[in-house]
Backbone as JSON Lines, residues from 0, in Angstrom:
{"i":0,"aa":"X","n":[-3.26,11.29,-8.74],"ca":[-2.4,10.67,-7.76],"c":[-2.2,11.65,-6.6]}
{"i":1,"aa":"X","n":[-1.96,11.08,-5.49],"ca":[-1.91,11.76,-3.69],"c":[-1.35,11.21,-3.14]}
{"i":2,"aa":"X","n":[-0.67,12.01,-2.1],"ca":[-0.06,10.86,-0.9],"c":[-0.87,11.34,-0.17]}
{"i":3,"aa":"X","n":[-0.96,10.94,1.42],"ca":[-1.94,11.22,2.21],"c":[-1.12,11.29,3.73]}
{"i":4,"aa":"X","n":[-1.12,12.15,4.68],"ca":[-0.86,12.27,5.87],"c":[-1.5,12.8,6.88]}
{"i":5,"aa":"X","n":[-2.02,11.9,8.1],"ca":[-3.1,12.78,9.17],"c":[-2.62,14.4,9.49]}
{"i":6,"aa":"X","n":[-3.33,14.76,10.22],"ca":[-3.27,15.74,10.89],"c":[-1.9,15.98,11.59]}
{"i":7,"aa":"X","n":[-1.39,14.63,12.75],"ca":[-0.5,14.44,13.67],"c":[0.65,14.19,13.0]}
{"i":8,"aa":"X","n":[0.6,13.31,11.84],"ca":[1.84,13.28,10.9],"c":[2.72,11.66,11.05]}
{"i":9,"aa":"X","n":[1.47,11.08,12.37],"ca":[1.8,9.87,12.57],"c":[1.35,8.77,11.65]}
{"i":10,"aa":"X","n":[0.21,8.94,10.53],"ca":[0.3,7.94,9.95],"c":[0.22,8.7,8.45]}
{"i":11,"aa":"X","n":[0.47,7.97,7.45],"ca":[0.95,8.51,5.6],"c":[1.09,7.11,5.08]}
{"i":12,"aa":"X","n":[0.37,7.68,3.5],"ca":[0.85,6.74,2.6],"c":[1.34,7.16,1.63]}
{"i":13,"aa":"X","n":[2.32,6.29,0.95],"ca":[3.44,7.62,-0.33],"c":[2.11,7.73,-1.48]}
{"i":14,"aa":"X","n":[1.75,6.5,-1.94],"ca":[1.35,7.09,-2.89],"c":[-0.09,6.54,-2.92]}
{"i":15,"aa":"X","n":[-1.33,7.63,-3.5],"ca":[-3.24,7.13,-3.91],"c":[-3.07,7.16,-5.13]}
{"i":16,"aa":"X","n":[-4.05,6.65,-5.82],"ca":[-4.39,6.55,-6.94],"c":[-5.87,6.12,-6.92]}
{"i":17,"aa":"X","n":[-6.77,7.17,-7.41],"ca":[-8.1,6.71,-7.34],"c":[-8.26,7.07,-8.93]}
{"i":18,"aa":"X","n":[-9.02,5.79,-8.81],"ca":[-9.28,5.76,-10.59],"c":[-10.58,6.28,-10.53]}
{"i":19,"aa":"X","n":[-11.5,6.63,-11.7],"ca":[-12.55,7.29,-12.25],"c":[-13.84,6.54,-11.41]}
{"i":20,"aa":"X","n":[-13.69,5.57,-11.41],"ca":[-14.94,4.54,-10.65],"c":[-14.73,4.65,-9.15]}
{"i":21,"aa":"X","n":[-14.02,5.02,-8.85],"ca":[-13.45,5.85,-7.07],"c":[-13.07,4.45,-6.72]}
{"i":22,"aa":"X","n":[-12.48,3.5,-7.39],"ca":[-11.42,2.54,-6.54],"c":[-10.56,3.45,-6.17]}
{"i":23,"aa":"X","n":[-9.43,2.91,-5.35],"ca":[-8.4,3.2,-4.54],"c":[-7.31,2.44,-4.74]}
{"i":24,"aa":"X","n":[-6.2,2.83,-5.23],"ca":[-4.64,1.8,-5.06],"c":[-4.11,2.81,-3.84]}
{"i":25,"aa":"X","n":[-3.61,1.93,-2.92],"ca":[-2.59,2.43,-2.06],"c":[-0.84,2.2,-1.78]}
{"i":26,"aa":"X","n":[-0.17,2.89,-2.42],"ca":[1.12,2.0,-2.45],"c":[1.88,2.48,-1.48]}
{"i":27,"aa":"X","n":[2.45,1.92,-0.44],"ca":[3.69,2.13,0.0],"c":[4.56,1.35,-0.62]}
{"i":28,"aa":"X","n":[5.87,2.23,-0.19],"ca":[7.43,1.94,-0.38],"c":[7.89,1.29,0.36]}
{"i":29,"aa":"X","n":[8.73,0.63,0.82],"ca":[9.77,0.34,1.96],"c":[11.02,-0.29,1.46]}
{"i":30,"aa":"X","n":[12.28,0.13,1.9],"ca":[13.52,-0.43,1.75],"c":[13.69,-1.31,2.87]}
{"i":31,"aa":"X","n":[12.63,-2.76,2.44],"ca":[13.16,-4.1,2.93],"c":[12.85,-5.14,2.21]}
{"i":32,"aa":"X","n":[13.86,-6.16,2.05],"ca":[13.51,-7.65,1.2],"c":[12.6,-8.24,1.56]}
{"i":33,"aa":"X","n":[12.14,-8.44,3.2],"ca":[11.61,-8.64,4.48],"c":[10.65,-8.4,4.68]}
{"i":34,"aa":"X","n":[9.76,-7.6,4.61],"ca":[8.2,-7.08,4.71],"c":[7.61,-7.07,5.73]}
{"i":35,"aa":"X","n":[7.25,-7.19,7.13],"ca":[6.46,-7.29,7.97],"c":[4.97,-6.71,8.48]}
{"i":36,"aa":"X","n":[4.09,-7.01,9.46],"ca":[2.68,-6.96,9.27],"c":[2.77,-5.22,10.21]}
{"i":37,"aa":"X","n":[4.04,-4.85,10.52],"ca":[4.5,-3.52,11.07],"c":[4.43,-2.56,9.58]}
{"i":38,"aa":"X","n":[4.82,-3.09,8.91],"ca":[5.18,-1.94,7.37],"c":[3.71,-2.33,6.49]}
{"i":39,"aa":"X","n":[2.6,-2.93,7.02],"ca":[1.52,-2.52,6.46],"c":[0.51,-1.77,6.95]}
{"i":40,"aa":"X","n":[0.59,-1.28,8.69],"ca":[-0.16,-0.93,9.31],"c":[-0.86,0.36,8.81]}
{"i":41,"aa":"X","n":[0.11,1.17,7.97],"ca":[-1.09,2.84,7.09],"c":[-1.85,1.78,6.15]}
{"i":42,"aa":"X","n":[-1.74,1.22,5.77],"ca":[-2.54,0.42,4.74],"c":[-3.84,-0.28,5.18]}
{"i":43,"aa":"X","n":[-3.94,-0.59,6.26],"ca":[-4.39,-1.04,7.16],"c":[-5.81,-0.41,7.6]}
{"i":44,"aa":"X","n":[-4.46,1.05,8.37],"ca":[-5.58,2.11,9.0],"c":[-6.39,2.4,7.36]}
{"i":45,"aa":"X","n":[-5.83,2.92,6.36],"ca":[-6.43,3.47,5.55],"c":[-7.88,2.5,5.72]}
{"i":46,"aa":"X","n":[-7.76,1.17,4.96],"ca":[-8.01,0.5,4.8],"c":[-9.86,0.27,5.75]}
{"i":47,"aa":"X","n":[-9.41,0.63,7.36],"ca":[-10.67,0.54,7.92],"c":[-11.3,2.14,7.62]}
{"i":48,"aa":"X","n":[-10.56,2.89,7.6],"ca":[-11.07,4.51,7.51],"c":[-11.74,4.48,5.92]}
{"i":49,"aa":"X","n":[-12.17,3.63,4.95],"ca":[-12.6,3.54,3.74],"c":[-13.65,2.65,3.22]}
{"i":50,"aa":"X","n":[-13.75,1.93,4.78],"ca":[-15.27,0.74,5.13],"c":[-15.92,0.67,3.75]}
{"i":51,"aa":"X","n":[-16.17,0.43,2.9],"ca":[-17.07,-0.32,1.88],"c":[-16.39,0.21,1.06]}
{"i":52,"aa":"X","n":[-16.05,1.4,0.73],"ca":[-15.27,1.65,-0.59],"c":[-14.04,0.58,-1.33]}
{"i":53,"aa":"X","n":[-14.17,0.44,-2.14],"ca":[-13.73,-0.55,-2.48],"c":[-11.78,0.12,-2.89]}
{"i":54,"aa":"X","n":[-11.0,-0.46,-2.59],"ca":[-9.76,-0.47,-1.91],"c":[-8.34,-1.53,-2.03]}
{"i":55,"aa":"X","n":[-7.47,-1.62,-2.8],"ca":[-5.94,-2.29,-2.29],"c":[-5.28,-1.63,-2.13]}
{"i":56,"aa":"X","n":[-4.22,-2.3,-1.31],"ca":[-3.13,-1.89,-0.85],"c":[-1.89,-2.77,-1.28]}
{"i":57,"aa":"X","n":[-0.47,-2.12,-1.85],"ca":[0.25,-2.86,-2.17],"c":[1.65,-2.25,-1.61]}
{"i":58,"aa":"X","n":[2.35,-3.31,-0.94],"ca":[3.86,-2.71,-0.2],"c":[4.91,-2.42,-1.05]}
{"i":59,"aa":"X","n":[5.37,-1.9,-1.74],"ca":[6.49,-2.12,-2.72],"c":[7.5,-2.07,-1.46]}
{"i":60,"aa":"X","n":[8.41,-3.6,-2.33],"ca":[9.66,-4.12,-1.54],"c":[10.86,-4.63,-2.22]}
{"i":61,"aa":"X","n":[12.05,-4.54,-1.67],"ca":[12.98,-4.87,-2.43],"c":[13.35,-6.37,-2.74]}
{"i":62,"aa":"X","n":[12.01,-7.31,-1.96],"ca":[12.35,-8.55,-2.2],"c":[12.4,-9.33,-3.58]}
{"i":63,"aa":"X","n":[12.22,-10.4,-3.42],"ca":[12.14,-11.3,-4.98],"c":[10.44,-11.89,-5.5]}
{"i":64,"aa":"X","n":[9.83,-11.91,-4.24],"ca":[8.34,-12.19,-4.57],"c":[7.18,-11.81,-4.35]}
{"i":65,"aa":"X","n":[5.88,-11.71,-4.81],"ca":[4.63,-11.58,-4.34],"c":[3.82,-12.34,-3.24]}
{"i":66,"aa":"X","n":[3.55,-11.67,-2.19],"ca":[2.87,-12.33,-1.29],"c":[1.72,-11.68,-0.79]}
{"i":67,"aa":"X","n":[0.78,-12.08,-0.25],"ca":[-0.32,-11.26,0.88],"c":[0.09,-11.03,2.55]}
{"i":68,"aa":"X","n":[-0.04,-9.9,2.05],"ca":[0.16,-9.46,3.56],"c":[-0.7,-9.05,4.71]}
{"i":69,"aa":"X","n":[-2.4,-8.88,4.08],"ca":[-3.49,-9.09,4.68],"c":[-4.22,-8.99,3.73]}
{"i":70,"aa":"X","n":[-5.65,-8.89,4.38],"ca":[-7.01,-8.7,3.54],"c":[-6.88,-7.53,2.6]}
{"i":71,"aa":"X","n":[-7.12,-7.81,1.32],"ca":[-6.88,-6.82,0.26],"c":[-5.18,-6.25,0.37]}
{"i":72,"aa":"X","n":[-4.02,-6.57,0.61],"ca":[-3.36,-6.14,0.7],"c":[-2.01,-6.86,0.47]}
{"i":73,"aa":"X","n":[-0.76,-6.49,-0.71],"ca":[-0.05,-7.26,-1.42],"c":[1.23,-6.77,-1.2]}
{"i":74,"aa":"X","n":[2.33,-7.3,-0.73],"ca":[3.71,-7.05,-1.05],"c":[3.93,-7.38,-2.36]}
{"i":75,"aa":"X","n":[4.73,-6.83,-2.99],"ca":[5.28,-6.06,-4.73],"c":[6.38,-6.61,-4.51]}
{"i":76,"aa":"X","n":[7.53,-7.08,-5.23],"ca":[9.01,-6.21,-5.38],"c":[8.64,-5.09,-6.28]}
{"i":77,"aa":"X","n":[9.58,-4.42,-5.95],"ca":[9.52,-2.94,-7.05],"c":[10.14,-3.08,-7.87]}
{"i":78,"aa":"X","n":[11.09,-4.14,-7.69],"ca":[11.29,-4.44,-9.49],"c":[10.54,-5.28,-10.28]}
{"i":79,"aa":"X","n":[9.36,-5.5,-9.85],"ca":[8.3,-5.67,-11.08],"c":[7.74,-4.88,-11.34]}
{"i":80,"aa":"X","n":[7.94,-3.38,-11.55],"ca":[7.8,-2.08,-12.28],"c":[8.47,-1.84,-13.76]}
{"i":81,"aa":"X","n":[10.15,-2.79,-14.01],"ca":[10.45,-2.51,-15.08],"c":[10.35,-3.94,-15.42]}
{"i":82,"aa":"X","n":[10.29,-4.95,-14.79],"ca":[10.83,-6.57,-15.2],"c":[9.39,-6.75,-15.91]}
{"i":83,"aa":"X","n":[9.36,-8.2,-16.67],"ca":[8.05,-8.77,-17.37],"c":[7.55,-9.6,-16.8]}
């Protein structure tokens, strides 16, 4: 596991996870119920900076549901970390 931050410090993601087969999980955090296509944009950049490698991205949020928030890329609540 990694987090990742450019050079400039303008773009980061909290947390990588590359598994053995070199997929990629990308998770951000955010403290909003709300989600917008603004709080996926490192996911995003990652996302083109990783061209064929194969890649998701998931927002963890304080909302109540799962949605897509772009191509390969998922808003969470983070409480489906302890819930079933």
């Amino acid at each position: 596991m990694y987090h990742l931050r450019d050079a400039n410090g303008r773009r980061g993601i909290d947390l990588l996870i590359e598994a053995r087969d070199g997929q990629i999980i990308a998770i951000e955090v955010k403290a909003t119920a709300a989600p917008s296509r603004e709080d996926v944009r490192h996911l995003e950049w990652l996302h083109e900076r990783l061209g064929a490698r194969p890649a998701i991205g998931l927002l963890m949020h304080s909302g109540p549901r799962i949605f897509r928030m772009a191509e390969r890329i998922l808003a969470v609540p983070i409480a489906s970390l302890w819930s079933s």
